[in-house]
C-alpha positions as CSV (number, residue, x, y, z in Angstrom):
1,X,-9.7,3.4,-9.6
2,X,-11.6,6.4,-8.6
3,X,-11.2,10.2,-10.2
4,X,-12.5,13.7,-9.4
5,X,-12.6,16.8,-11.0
6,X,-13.0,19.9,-9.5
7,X,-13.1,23.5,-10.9
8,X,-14.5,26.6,-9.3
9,X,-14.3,30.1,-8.4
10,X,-16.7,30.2,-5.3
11,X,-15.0,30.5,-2.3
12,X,-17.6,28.5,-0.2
13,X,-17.7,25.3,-2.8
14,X,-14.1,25.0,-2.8
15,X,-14.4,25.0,1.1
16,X,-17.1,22.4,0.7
17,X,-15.6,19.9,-2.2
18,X,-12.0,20.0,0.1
19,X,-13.5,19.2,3.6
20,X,-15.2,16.2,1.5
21,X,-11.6,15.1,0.0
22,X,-9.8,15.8,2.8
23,X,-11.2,16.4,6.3
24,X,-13.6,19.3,7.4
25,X,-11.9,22.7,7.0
26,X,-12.0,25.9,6.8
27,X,-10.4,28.4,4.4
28,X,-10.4,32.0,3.7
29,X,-9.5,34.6,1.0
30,X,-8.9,38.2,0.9
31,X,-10.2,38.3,-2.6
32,X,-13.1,35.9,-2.6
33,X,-14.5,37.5,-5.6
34,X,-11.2,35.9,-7.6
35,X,-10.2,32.3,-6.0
36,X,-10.5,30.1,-8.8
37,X,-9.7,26.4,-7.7
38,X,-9.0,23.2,-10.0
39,X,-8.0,20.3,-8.6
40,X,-7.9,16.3,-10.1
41,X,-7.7,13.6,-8.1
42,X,-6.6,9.8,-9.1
43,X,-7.0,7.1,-6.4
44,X,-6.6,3.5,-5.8
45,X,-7.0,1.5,-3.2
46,X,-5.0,3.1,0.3
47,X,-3.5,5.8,-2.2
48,X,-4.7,8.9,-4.1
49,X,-3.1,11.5,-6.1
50,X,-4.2,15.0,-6.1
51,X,-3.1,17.9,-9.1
52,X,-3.9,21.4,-7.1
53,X,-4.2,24.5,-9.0
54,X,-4.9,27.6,-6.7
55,X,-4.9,30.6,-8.4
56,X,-5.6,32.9,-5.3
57,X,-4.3,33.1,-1.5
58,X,-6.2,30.8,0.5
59,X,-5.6,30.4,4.4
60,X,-6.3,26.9,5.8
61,X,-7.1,25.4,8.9
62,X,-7.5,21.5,8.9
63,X,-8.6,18.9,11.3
64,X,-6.9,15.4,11.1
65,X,-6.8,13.7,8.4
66,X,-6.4,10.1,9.5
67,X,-3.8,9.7,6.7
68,X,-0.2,10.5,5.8
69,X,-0.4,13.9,3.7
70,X,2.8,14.4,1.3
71,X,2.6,18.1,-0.5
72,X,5.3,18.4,-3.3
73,X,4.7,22.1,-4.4
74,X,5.5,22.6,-8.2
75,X,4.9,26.9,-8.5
76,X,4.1,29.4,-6.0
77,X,4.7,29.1,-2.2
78,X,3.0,27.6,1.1
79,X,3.1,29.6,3.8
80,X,3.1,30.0,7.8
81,X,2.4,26.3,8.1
82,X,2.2,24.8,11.2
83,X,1.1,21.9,13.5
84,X,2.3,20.6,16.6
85,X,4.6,23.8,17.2
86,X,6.2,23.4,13.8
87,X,6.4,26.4,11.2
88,X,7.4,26.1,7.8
89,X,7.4,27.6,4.6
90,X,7.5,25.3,1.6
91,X,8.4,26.4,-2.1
92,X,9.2,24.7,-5.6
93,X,10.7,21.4,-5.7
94,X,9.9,21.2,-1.6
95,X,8.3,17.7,-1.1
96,X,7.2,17.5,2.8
97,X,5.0,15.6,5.2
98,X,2.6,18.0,6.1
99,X,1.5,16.5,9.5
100,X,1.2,13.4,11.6
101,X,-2.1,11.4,10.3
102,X,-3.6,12.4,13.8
103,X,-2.4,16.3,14.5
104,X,-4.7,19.4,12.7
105,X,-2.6,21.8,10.9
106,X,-3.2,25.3,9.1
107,X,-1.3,27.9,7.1
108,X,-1.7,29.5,3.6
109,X,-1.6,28.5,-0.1
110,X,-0.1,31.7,-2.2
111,X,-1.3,31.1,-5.8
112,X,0.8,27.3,-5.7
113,X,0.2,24.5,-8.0
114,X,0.9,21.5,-6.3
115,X,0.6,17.6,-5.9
116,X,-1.2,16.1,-2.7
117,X,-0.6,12.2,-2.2
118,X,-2.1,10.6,0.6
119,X,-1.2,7.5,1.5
120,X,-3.1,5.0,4.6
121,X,-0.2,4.8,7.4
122,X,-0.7,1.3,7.5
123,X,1.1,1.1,4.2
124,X,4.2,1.7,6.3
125,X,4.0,-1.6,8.9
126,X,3.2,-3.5,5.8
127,X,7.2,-2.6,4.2
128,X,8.9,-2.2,7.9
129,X,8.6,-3.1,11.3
130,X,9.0,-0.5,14.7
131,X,12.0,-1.0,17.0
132,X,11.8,-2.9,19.7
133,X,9.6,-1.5,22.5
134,X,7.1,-0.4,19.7
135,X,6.2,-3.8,18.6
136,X,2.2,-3.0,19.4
137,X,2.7,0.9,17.8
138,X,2.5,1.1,14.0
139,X,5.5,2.6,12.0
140,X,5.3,6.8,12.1
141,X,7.0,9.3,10.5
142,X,9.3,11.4,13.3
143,X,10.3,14.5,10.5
144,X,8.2,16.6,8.1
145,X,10.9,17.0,6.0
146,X,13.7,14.2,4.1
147,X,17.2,13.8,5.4
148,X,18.6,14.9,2.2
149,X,17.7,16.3,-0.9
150,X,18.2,13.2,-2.8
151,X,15.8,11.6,-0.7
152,X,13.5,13.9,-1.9
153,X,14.1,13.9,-5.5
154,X,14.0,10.1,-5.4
155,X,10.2,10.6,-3.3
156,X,9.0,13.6,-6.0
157,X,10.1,10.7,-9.1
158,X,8.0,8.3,-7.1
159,X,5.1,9.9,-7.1
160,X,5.4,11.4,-10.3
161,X,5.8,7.5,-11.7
162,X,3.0,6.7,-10.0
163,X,0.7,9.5,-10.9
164,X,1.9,9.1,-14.6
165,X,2.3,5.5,-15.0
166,X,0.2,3.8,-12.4
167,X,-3.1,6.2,-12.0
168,X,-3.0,7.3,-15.6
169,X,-4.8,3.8,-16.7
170,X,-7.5,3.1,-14.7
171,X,-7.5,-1.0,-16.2
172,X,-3.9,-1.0,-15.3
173,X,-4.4,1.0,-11.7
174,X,-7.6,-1.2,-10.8
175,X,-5.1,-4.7,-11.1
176,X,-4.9,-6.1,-7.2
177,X,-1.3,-7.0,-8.2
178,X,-0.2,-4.0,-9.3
179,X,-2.3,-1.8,-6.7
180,X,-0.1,-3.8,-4.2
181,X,3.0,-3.2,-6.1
182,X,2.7,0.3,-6.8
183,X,1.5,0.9,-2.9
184,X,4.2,-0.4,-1.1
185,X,6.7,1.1,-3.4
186,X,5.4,4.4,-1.9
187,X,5.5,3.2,1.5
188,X,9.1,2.2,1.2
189,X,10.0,5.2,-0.6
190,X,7.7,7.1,2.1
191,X,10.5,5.5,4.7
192,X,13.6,5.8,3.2
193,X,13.1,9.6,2.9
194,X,11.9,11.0,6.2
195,X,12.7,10.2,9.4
196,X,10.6,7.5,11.0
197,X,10.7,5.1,13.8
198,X,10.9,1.6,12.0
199,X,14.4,-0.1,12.7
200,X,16.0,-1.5,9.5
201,X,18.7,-3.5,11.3
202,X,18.3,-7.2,12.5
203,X,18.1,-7.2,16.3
204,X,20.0,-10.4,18.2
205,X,16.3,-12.2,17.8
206,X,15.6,-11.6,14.8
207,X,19.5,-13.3,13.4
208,X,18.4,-16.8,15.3
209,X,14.9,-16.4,13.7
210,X,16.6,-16.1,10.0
211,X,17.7,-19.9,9.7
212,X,16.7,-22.2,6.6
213,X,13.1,-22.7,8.2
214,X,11.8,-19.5,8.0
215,X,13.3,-19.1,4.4
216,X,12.0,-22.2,3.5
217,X,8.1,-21.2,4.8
218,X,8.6,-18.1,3.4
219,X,9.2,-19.5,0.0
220,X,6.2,-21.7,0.6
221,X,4.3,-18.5,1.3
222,X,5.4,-16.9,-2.1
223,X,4.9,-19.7,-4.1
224,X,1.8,-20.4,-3.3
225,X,0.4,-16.8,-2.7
226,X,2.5,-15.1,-5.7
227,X,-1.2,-14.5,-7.5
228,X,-2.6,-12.1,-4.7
229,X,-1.7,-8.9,-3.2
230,X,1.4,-10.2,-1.2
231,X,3.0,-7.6,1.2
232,X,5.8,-8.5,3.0
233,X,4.1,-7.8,6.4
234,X,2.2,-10.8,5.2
235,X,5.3,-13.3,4.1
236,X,6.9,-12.7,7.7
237,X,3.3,-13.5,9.4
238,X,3.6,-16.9,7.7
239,X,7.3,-17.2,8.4
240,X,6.3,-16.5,11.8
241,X,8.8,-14.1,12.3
242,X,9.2,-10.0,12.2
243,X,9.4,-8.3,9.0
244,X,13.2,-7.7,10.0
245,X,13.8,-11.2,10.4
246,X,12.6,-12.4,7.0
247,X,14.6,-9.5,5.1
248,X,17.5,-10.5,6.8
249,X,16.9,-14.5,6.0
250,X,16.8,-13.7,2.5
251,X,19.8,-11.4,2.3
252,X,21.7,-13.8,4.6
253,X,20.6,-17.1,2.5
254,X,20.1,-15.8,-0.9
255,X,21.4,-11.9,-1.1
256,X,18.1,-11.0,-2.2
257,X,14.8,-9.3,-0.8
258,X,11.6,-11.0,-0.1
259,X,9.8,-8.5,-2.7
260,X,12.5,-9.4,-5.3
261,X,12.0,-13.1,-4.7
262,X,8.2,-12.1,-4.9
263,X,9.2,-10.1,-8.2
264,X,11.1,-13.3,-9.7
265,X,7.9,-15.6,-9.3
266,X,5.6,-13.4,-10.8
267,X,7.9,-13.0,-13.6
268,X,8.4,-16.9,-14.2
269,X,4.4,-17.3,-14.4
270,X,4.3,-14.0,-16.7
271,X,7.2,-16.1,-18.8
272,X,4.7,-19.6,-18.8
273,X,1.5,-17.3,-20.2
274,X,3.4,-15.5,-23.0
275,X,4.4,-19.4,-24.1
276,X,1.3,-20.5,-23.8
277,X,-0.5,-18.0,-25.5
278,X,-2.1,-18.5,-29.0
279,X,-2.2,-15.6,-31.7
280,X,-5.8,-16.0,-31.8
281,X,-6.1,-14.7,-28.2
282,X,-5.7,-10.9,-28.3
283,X,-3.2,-11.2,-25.8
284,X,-0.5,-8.3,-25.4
285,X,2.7,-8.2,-23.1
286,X,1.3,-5.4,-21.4
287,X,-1.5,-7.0,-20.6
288,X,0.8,-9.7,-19.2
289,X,2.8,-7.8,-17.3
290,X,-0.2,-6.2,-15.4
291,X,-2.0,-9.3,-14.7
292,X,1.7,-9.8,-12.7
293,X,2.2,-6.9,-10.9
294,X,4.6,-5.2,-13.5
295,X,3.1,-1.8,-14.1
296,X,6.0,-0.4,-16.5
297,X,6.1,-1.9,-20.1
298,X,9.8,-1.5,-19.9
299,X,11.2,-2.3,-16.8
300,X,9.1,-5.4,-17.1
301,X,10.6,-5.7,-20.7
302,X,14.4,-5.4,-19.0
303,X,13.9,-8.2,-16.3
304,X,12.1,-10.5,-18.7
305,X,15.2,-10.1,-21.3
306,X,17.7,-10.5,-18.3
307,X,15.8,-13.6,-17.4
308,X,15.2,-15.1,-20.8
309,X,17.9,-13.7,-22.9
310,X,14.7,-12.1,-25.4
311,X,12.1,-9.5,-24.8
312,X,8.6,-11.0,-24.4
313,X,7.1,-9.8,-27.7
314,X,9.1,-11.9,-29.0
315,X,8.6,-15.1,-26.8
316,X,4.7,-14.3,-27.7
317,X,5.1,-14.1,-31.6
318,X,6.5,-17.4,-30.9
């Protein structure tokens, strides 16, 4: 996991430290002499997670970024932002896309403190498939803003889980299981919120391609694969068949999701350590759970007790 610091009041090393984190830039001030900047930035692997404190107004003009941009402002206001012949104005509790990955935007920061998570679009193909006649375009975002304001709450509580749960432990955050985990959880999240151009239901094709076979390779695939990064993008590719397809095999042939399935396997091998582990070892559920892909103590606590019938302290003291 990588972090950065930043804290400044000259105008020209804010403008220097952003184009670095972000993409080359330009701002301005009115009051140069009084632009104090602090920002803190936790990143893993296709994710990072920027805390922005500008204490000033701050115009900004920014070529693309190369990455999806989500701005959830917690005080002050952002103003006259645009791109692509969109204008907005975004204030507390707003959570927006600020741009396609490949567009510039610019408009102005008015004394805000805000949260910046960038994510790698890729993330997106690797939770959802396009519609037909996109097959060789990645997933996109169509809307800068959610559907609905629940959508957006249920984005702002994602991020803030993953900023404060996730990226706050660098040994949990640098885990390849839970890196995966925690990244396509934003991705879906990403997708149920805004508009986008990936197609959720099962197409005529993809309901032949959901027999017993491809449930049976893609259980294979899990199985044997349940120790690595899985996505699901991968567990279609060996089912040979679209990400559609496999989601609606398993709901069709066991009312469950691939990543559940996924969730249930890791969780029986995190179930066969704790019983094997001795006293002697040093060996905490938490550090269990991680080694699994479960980055919350208690949600992983709640599935092993609804599993097991007794939480996996207590299988440990065993």
């Amino acid at each position: 996991m990588d972090t950065l610091f930043f804290d400044s009041d000259d105008l020209d090393l804010t403008e220097d430290f952003l184009s670095r984190a972000y993409a080359r830039m330009h701002i301005g001030s009115d009051t140069p002499q009084a632009s104090r900047a602090r920002i803190t930035r936790t990143a893993m692997p296709s994710v990072s997670v920027d805390e922005l404190d500008l204490d000033f107004e701050m115009s900004y003009s920014v070529t693309p970024l190369g990455r999806i941009c989500l701005c959830l402002v917690h005080d002050g206001t952002i103003e006259d932002h645009v791109f692509d012949g969109v204008q907005d104005a975004f204030g507390p509790g707003d959570v927006v896309s600020f741009a396609p990955p490949e567009l510039p935007y610019a408009g102005r920061v008015c004394r805000a403190r805000y949260n910046i998570t960038m994510l790698d679009p890729a993330l997106l193909d690797q939770v959802a498939a396009a519609a037909p006649g996109r097959r060789t375009e990645p997933v996109r975002l169509t809307g800068h803003r959610p559907h609905s304001p629940a959508a957006a709450r249920h984005l702002s509580r994602s991020i803030g889980y993953l900023r404060d749960h996730v990226l706050s432990d660098p040994d949990v955050a640098d885990l390849p299981l839970v890196a995966s985990t925690a990244a396509q959880h934003l991705a879906a999240g990403v997708l149920a919120a805004f508009p986008n151009t990936a197609l959720a239901d099962p197409t005529a094709t993809d309901r032949n391609d959901s027999g017993p076979a491809t449930l049976r390779r893609a259980l294979a695939y899990i199985d044997d694969h349940a120790h690595e990064p899985v996505t699901v993008a991968d567990i279609a590719a060996a089912a040979h068949v679209t990400v559609r397809a496999l989601q609606y095999a398993f709901r069709r042939h066991l009312d469950t999701t691939p990543l559940a399935r996924l969730r249930q396997v890791r969780l029986s091998h995190a179930h066969a350590e704790l019983l094997a582990a001795s006293p002697l070892d040093g060996l905490t559920v938490t550090d269990v759970a991680a080694r699994w892909g479960f980055f919350h103590p208690g949600r992983f606590a709640a599935l092993y007790r609804e599993a097991y019938g007794r939480p996996p302290h207590r299988t440990l003291a065993a």
